[in-house]
C-alpha positions as CSV (number, residue, x, y, z in Angstrom):
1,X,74.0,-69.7,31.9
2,X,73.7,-66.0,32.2
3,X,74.0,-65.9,28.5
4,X,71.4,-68.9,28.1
5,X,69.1,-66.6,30.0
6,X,69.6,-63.5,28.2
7,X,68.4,-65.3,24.9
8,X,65.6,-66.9,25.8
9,X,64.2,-63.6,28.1
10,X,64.6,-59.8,27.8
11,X,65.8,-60.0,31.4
12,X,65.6,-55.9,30.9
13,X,62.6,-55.5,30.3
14,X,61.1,-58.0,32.1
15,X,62.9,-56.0,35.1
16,X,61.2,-52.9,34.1
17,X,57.5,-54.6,34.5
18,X,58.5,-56.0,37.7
19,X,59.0,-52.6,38.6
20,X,56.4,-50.9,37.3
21,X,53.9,-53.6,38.1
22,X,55.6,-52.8,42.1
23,X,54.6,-49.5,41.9
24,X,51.3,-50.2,41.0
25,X,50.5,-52.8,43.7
26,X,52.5,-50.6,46.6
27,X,49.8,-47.5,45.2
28,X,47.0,-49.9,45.9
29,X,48.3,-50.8,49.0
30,X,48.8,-47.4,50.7
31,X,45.1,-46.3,49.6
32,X,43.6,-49.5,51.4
33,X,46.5,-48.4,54.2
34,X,44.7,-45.0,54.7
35,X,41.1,-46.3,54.5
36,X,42.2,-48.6,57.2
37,X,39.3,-47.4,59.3
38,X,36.9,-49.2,56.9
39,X,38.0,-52.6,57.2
40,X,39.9,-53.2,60.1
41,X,36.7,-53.4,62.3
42,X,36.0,-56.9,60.5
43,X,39.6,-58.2,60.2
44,X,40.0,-57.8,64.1
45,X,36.4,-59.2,64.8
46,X,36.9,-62.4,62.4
47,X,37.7,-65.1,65.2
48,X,40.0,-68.0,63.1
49,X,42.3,-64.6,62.4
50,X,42.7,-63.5,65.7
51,X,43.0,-67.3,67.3
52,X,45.6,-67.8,64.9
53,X,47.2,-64.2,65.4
54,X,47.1,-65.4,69.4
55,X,49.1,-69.1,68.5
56,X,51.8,-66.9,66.3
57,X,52.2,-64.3,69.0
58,X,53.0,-66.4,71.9
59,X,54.7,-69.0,70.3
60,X,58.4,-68.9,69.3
61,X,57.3,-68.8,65.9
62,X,57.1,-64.9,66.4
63,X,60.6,-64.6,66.4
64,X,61.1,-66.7,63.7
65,X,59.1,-64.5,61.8
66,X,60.8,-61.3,62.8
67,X,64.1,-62.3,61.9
68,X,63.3,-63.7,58.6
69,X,61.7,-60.3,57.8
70,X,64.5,-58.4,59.3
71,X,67.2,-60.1,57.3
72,X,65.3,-59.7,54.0
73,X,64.8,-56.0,54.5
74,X,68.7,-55.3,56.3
75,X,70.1,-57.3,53.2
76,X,68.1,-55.4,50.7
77,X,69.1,-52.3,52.1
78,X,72.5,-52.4,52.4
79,X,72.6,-53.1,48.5
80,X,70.8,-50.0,47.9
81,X,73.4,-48.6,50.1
82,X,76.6,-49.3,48.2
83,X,74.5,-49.3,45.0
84,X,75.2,-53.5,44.2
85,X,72.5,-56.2,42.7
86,X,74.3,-58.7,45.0
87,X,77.3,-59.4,47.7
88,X,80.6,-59.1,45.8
89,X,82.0,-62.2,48.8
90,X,80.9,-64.7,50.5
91,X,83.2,-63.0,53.2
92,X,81.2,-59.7,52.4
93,X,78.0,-61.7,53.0
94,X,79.1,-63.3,56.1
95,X,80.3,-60.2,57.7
96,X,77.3,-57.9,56.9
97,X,74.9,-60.9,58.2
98,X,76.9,-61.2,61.6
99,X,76.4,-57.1,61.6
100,X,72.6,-58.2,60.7
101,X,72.5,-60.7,63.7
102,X,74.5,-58.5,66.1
103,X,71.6,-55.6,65.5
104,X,68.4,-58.2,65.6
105,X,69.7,-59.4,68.9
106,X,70.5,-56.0,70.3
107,X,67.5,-54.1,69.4
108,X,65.4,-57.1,71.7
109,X,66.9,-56.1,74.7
110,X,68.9,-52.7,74.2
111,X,67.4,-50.8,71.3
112,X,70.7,-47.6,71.3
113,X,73.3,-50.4,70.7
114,X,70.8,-51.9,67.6
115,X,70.2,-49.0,66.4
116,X,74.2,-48.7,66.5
117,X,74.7,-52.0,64.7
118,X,72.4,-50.8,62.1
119,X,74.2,-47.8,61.5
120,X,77.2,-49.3,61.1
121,X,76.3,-51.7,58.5
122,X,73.4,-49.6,56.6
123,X,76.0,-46.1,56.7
124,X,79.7,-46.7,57.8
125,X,80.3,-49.8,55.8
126,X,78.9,-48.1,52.7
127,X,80.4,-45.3,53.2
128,X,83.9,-47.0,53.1
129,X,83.2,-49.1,50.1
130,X,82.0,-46.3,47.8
131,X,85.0,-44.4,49.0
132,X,87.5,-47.5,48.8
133,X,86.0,-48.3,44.9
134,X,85.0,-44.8,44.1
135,X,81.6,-45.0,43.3
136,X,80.6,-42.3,41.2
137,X,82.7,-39.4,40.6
138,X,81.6,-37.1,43.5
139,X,83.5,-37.7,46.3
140,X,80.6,-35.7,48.5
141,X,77.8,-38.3,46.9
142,X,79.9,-41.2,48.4
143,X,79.5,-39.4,51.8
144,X,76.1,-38.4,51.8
145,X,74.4,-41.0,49.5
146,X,73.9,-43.9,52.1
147,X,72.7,-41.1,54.7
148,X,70.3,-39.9,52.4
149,X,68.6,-43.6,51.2
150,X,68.5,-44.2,55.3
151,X,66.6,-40.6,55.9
152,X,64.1,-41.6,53.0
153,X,64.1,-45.1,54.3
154,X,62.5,-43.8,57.9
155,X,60.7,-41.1,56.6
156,X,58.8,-43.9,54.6
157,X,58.4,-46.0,57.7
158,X,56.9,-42.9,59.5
159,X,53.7,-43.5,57.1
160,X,52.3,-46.2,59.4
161,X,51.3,-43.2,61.6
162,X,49.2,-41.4,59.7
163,X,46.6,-44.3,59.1
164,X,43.1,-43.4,60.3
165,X,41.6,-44.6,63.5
166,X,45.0,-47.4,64.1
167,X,46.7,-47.8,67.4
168,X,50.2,-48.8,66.8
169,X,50.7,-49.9,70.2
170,X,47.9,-52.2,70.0
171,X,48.5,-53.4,66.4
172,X,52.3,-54.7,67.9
173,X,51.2,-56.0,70.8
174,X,48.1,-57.2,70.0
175,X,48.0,-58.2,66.7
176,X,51.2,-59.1,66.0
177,X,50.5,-61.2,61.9
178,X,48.4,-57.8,61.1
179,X,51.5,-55.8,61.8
180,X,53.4,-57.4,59.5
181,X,50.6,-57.1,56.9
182,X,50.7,-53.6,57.5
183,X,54.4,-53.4,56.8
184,X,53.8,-55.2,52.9
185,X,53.8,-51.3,51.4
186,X,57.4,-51.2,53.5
187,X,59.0,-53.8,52.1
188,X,57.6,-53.4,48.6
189,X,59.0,-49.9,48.5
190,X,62.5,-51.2,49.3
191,X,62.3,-53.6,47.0
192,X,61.5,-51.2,44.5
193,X,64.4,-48.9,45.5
194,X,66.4,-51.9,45.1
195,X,65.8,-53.1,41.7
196,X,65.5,-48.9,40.8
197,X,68.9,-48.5,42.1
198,X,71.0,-51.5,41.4
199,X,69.3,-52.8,38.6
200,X,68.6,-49.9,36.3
201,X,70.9,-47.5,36.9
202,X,71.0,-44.7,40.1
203,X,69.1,-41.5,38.4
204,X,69.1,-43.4,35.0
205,X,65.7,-42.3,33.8
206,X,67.1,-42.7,30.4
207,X,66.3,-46.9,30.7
208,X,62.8,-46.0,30.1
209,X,63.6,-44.0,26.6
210,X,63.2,-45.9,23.2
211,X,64.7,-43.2,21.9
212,X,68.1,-43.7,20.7
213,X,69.0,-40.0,20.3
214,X,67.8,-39.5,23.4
215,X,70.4,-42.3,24.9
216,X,73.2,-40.7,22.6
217,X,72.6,-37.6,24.4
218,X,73.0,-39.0,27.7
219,X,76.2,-41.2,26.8
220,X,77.2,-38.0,25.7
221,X,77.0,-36.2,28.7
222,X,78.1,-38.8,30.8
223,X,81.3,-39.1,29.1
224,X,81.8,-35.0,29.4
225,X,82.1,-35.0,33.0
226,X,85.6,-35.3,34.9
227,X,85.4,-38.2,35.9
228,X,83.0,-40.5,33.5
229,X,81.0,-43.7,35.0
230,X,82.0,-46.2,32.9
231,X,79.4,-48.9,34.8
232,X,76.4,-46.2,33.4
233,X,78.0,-45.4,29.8
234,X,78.0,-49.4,29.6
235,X,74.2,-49.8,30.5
236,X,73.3,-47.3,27.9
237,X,75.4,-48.7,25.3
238,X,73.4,-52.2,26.3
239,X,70.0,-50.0,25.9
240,X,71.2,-49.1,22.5
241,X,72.3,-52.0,21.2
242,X,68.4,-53.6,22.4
243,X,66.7,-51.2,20.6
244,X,68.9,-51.1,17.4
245,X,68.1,-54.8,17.2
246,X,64.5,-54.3,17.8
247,X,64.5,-51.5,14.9
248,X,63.5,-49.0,16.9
């Protein structure tokens, strides 16, 4: 099927416009994000939004929201965390999800042991699986890798704060389906990460060159280090092998 796919649809390519058109809407979105001040007066003030904001926030379709959204996003980033397009197990899948779970329900009543939960799943578990399959050839990238992606994960998050004339408080409490609107650039930007990461390669700005010389080089180099990632020397033999059919 995969095969099927791959002839009827540059599945590459079509990845890299996905990507690219990501970027563009996630740019578009954090400059209405921090004009906020112009148009937020009218959103709040429109009466069907807020009486329907009102029926969502006290009903227990609230929740249902909240853990639909916080699955997506927990899933997402724990493949960007051990570097993976998808779950290698079902038992994997079931294991991270009860981790998921565990967190969700923790963080509603005791945020530490959430926050705990998330750790465990987002750092310690890749941690141990880039180790255990030796991801990449440095064993002090295996260590810091999923601490890093987590840093620039809440770093990201912290750009809520600096929208102009916006109550945070009041936006959760409040206006709890305006929140979540506010949030789109978040999970965008994750998404991007994702597809960046797992899909075309971690650091592999080569994907974008039609160049075949300029992919040469890099196989090149790639196969002059100590320990050579076979996973990435694939990938650009793949590029190669596109563009020698296209003519380039």
């Amino acid at each position: 099927m995969k095969n099927f796919i791959n002839r009827i649809l540059d599945v590459p390519k079509l990845i890299r416009t996905i990507w690219f058109i990501l970027w563009i809407i996630l740019i578009i979105l954090l400059v209405m994000k921090f004009c906020f001040g112009i148009w937020y007066p009218i959103v709040i003030k429109n009466e069907s939004i807020m009486e329907f904001n009102s029926f969502i926030r006290d009903s227990w379709i609230k929740y249902v929201i909240q853990v639909v959204f916080y699955f997506i996003s927990s899933n997402i980033l724990y493949l960007i965390t051990t570097i993976k397009k998808k779950y290698g197990s079902v038992l994997e899948m079931l294991i991270i999800n009860v981790l998921i779970l565990s967190a969700f329900l923790c963080k509603m009543y005791f945020e530490i042991l959430g926050i705990f939960f998330e750790l465990i799943f987002l750092i310690v578990v890749p941690i141990v699986y880039m180790i255990k399959f030796k991801k990449y050839y440095r064993f002090s990238f295996r260590l810091l890798y999923p601490v890093v992606i987590q840093l620039l994960i809440y770093l990201w998050m912290l750009n809520i704060f600096f929208i102009r004339d916006l109550d945070t408080n009041k936006i959760n409490n409040e206006y709890f389906i305006f929140g979540f609107v506010l949030q789109l650039d978040y999970y965008i930007f994750i998404i991007i990460t994702w597809i960046g990461v797992s899909f075309m390669g971690l650091w592999s700005v080569w994907i974008f060159s039609k160049d075949i010389t300029v992919l040469k080089a890099a196989r090149e180099k790639e196969l002059a280090r100590k320990t050579p990632n076979m996973e990435t020397i694939a990938k650009i033999d793949k590029r190669i092998a596109e563009l020698e059919k296209e003519g380039k």
